[in-house]
C-alpha positions in Angstrom: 115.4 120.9 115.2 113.9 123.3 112.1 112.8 126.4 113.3 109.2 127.8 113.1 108.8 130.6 110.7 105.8 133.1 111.9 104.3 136.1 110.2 105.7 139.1 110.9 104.6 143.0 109.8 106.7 146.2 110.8 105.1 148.6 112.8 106.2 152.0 113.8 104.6 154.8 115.8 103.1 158.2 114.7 104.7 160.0 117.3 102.5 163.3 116.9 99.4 161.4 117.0 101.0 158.5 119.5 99.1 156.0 117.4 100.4 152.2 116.4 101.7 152.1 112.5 101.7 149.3 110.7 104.0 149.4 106.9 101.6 148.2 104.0 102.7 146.3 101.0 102.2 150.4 99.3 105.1 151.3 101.3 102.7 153.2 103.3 101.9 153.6 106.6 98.3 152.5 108.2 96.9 152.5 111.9 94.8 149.8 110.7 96.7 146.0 111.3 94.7 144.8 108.5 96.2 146.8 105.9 99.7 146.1 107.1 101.8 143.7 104.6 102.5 140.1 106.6 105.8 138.8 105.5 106.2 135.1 105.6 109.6 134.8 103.8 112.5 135.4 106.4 114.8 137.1 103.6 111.8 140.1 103.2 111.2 140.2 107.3 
């Protein structure tokens, strides 16, 4: 049985701020998930 690939962004935390990260395709980070790059292709997750 094939598995299922998902979407997949990395997160972090701010620890200063305690805030959610999320890493954008920029290499920055953002506490908004829609600026965070999705990777789709296992080899880049």
């Amino acid at each position: 049985m094939a598995r299922k690939a998902y979407a997949q962004v990395v997160t972090g935390n701010a620890l200063l701020e305690g805030h959610v990260v999320y890493l954008t395709a920029q290499g920055t980070w953002s506490t908004a998930l829609t600026d965070a790059e999705i990777l789709r292709d296992e080899a880049d997750a």
